[in-house]
N, CA, C and O atoms as a GROMACS GRO file, in nm:
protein
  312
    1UNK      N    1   0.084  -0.117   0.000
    1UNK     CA    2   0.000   0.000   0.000
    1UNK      C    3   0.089   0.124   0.000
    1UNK      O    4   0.201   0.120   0.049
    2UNK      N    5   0.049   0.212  -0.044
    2UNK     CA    6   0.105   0.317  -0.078
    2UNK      C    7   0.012   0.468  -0.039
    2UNK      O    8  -0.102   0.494  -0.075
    3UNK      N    9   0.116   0.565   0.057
    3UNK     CA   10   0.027   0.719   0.070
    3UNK      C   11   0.020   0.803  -0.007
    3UNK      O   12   0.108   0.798  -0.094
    4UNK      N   13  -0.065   0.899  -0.014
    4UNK     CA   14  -0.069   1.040  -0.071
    4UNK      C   15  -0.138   1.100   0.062
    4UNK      O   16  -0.241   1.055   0.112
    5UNK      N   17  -0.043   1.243   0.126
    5UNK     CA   18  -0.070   1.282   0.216
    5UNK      C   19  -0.049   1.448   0.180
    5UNK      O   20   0.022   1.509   0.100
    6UNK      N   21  -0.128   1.480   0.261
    6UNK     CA   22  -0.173   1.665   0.274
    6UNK      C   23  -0.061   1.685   0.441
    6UNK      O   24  -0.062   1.600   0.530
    7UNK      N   25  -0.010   1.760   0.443
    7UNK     CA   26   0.021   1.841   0.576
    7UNK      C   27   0.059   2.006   0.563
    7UNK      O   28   0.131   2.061   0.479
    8UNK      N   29  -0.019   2.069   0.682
    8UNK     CA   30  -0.032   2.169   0.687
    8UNK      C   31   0.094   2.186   0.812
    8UNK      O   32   0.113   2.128   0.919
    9UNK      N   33   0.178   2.316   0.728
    9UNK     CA   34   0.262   2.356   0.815
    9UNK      C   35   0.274   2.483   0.892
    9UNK      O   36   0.189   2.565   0.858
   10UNK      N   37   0.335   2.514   0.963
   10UNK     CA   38   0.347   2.618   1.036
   10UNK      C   39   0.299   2.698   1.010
   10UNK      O   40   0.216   2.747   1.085
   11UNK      N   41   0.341   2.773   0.837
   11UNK     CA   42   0.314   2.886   0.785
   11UNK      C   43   0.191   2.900   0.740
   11UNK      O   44   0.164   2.996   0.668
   12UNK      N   45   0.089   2.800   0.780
   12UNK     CA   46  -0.018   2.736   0.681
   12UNK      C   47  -0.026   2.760   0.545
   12UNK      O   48  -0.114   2.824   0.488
   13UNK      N   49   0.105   2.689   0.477
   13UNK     CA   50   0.135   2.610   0.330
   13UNK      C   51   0.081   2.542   0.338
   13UNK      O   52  -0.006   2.553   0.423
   14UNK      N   53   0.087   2.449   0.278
   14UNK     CA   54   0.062   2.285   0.222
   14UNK      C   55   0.164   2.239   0.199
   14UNK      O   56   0.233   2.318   0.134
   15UNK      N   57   0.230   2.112   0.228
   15UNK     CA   58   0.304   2.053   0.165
   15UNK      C   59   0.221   1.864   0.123
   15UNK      O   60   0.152   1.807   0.207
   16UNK      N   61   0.242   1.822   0.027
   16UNK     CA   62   0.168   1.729  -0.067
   16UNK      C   63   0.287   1.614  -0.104
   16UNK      O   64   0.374   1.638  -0.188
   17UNK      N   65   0.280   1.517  -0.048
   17UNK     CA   66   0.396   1.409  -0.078
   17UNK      C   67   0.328   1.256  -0.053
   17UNK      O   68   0.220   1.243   0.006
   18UNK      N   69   0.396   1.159  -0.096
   18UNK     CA   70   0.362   1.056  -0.119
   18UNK      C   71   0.476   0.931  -0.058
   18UNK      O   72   0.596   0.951  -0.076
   19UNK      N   73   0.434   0.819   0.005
   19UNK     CA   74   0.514   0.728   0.066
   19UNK      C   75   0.466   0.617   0.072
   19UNK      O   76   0.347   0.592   0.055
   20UNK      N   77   0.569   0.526   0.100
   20UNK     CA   78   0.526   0.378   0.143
   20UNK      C   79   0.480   0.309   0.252
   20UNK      O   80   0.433   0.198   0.280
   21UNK      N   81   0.520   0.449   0.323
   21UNK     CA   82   0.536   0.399   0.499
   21UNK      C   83   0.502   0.524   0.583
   21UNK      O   84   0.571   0.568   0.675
   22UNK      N   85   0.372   0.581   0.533
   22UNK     CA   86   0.299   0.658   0.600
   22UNK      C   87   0.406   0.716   0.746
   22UNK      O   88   0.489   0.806   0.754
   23UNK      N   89   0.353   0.615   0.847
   23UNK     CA   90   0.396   0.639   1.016
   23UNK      C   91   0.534   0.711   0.996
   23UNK      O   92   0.552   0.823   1.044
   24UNK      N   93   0.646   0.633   0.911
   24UNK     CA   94   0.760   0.692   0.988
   24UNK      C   95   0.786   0.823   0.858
   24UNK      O   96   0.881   0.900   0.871
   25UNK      N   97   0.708   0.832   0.757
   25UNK     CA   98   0.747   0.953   0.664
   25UNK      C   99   0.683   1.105   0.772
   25UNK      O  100   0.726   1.220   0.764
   26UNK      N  101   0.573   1.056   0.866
   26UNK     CA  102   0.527   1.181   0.936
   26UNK      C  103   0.630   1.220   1.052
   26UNK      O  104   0.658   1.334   1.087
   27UNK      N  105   0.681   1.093   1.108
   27UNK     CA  106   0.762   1.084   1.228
   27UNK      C  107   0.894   1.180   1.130
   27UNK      O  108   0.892   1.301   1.152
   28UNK      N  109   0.988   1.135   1.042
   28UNK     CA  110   1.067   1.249   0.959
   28UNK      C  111   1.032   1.359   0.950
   28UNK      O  112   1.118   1.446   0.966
   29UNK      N  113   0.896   1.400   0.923
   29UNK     CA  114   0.864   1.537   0.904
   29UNK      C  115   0.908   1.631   1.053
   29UNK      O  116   0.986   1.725   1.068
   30UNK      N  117   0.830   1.566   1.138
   30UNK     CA  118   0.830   1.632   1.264
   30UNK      C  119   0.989   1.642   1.340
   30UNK      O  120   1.014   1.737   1.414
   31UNK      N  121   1.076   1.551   1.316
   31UNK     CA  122   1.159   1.540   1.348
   31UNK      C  123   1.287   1.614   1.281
   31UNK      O  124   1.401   1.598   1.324
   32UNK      N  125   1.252   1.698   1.171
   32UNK     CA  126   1.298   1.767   1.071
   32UNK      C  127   1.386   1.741   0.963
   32UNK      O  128   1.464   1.820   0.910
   33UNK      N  129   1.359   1.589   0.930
   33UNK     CA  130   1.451   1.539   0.827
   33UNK      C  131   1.402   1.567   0.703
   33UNK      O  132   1.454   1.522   0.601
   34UNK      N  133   1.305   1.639   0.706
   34UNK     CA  134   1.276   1.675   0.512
   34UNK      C  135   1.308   1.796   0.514
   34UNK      O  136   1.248   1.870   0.591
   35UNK      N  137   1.407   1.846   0.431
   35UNK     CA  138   1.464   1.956   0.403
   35UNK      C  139   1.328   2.024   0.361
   35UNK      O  140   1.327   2.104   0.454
   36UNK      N  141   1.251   2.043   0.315
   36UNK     CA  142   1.135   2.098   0.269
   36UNK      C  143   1.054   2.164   0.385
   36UNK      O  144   1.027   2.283   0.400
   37UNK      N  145   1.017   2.045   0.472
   37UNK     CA  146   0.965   2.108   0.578
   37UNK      C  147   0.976   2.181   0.718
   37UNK      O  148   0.902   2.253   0.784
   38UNK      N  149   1.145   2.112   0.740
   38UNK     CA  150   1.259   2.117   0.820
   38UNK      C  151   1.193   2.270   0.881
   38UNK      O  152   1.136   2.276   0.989
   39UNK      N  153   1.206   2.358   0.814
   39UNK     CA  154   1.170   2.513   0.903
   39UNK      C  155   1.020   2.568   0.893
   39UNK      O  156   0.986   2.686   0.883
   40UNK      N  157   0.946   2.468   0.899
   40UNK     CA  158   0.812   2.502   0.919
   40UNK      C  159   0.720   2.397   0.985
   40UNK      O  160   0.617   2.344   0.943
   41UNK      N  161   0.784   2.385   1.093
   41UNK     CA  162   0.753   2.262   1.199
   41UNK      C  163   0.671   2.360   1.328
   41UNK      O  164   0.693   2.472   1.374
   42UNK      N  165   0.592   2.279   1.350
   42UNK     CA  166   0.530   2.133   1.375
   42UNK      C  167   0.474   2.124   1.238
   42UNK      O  168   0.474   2.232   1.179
   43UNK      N  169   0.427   2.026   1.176
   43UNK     CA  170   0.340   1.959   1.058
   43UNK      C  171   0.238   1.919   1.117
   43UNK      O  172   0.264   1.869   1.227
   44UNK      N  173   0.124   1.920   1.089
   44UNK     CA  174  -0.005   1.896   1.067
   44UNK      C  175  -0.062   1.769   0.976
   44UNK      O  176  -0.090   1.799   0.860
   45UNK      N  177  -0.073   1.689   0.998
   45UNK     CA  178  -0.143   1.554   0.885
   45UNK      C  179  -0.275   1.578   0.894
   45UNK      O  180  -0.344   1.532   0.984
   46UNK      N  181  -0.337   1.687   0.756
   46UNK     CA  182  -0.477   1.698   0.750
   46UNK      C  183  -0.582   1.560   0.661
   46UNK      O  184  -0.691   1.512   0.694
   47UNK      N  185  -0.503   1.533   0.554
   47UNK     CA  186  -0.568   1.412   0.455
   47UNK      C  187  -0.416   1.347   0.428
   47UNK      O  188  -0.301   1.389   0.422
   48UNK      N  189  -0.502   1.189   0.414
   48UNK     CA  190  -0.420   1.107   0.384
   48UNK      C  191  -0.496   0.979   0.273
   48UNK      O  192  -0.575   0.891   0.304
   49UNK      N  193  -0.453   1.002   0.177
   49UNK     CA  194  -0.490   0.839   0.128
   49UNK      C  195  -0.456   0.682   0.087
   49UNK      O  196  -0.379   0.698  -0.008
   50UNK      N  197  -0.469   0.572   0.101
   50UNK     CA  198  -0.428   0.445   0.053
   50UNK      C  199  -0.404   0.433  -0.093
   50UNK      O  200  -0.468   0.529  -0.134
   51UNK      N  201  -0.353   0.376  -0.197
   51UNK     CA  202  -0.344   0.334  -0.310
   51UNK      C  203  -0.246   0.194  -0.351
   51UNK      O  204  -0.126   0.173  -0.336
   52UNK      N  205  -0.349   0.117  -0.406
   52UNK     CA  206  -0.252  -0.030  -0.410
   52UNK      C  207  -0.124   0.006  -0.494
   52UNK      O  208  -0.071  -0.105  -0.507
   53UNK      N  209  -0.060   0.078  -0.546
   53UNK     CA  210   0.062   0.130  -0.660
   53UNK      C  211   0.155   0.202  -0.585
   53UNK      O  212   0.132   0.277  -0.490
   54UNK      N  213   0.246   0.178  -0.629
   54UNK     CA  214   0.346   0.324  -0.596
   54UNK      C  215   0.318   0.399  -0.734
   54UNK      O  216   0.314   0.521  -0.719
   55UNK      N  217   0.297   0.353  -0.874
   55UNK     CA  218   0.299   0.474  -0.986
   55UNK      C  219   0.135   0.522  -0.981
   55UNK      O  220   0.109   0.630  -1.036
   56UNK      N  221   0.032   0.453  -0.924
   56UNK     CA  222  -0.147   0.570  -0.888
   56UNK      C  223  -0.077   0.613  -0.778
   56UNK      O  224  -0.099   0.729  -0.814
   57UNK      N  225   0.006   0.631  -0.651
   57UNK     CA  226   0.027   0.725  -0.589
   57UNK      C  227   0.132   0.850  -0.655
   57UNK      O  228   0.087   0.964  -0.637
   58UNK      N  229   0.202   0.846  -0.695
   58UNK     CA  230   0.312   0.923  -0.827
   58UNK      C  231   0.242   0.978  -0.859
   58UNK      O  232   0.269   1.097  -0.845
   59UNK      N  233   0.130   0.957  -0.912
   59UNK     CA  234   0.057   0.960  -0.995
   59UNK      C  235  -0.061   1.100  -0.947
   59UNK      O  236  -0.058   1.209  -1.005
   60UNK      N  237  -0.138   1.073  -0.856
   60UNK     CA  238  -0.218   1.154  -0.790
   60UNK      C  239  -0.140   1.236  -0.680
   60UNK      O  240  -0.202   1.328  -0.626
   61UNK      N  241  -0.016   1.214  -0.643
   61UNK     CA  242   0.055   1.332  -0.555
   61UNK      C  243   0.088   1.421  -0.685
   61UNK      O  244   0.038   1.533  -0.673
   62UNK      N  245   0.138   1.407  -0.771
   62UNK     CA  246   0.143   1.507  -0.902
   62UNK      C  247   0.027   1.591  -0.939
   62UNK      O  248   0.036   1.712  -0.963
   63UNK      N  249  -0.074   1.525  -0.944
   63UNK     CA  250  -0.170   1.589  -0.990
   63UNK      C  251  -0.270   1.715  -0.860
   63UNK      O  252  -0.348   1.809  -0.874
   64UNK      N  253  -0.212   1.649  -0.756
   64UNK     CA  254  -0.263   1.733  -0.675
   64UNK      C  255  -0.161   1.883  -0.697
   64UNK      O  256  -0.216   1.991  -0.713
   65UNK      N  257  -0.054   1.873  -0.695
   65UNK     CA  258   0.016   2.016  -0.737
   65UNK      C  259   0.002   2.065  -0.841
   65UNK      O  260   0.085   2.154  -0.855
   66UNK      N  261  -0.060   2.054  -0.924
   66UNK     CA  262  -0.142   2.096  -1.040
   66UNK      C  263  -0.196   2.204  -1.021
   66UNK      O  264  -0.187   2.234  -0.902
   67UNK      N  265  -0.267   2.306  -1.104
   67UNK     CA  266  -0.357   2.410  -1.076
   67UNK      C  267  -0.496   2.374  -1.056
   67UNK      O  268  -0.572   2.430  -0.977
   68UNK      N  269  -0.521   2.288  -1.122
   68UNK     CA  270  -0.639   2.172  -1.105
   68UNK      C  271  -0.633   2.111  -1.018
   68UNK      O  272  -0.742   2.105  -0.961
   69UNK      N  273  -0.534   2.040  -0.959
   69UNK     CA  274  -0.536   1.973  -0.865
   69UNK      C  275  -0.526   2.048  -0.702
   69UNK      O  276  -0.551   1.999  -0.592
   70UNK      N  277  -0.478   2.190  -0.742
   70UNK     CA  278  -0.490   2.257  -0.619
   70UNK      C  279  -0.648   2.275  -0.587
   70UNK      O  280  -0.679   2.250  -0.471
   71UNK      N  281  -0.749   2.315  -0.674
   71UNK     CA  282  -0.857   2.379  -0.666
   71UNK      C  283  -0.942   2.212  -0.610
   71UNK      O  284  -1.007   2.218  -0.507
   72UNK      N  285  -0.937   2.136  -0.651
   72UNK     CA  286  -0.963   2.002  -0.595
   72UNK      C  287  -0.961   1.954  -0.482
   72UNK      O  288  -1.045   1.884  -0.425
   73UNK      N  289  -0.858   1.994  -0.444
   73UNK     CA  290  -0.766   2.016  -0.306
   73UNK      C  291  -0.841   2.068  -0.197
   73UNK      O  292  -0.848   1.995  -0.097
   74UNK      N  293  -0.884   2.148  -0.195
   74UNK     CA  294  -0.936   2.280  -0.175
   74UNK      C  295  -1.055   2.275  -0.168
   74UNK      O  296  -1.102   2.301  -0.057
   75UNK      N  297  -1.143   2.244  -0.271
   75UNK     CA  298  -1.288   2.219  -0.240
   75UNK      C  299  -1.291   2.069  -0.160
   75UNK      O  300  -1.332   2.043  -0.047
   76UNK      N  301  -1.256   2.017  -0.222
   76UNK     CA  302  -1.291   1.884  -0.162
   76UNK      C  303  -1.186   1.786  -0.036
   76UNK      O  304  -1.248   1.711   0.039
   77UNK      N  305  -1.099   1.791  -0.028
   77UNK     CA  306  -1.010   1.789   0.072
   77UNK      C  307  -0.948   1.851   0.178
   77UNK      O  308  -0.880   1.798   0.266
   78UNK      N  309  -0.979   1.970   0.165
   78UNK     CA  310  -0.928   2.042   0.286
   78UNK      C  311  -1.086   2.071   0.411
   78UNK      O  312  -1.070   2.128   0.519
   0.00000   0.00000   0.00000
């Protein structure tokens, strides 16, 4: 199984990423090993979803950073 996850950070951004291993990709966040999020801690895990693939998760974490996929986002996920 495979994630596509929403977290809201500090600055209330979004950051939008995808994993194999849900638990410890959030435990990294908080702990500040993603250079990305590293200075906008604590993280927030607002949505998260399952997908049997790693390429439908690739797949829909892409499309959520989209302009389309932001507005999607947004109505319906947040």
């Amino acid at each position: 199984m495979y994630y596509v996850y929403i977290l809201k950070l500090s600055n209330n951004d979004y950051y939008i990423g995808s994993t194999g291993d849900l638990k410890q990709r959030l435990t990294d966040h908080q702990e500040g090993k993603n250079i990305s999020t590293k200075p906008f801690r604590p993280v927030k895990l607002i949505y998260y979803c399952a997908l049997p693939t790693k390429t439908q998760a690739i797949k829909f974490e892409m499309y959520l950073k989209t302009g389309s996929g932001k507005a999607f986002r947004n109505k319906h996920l947040l």
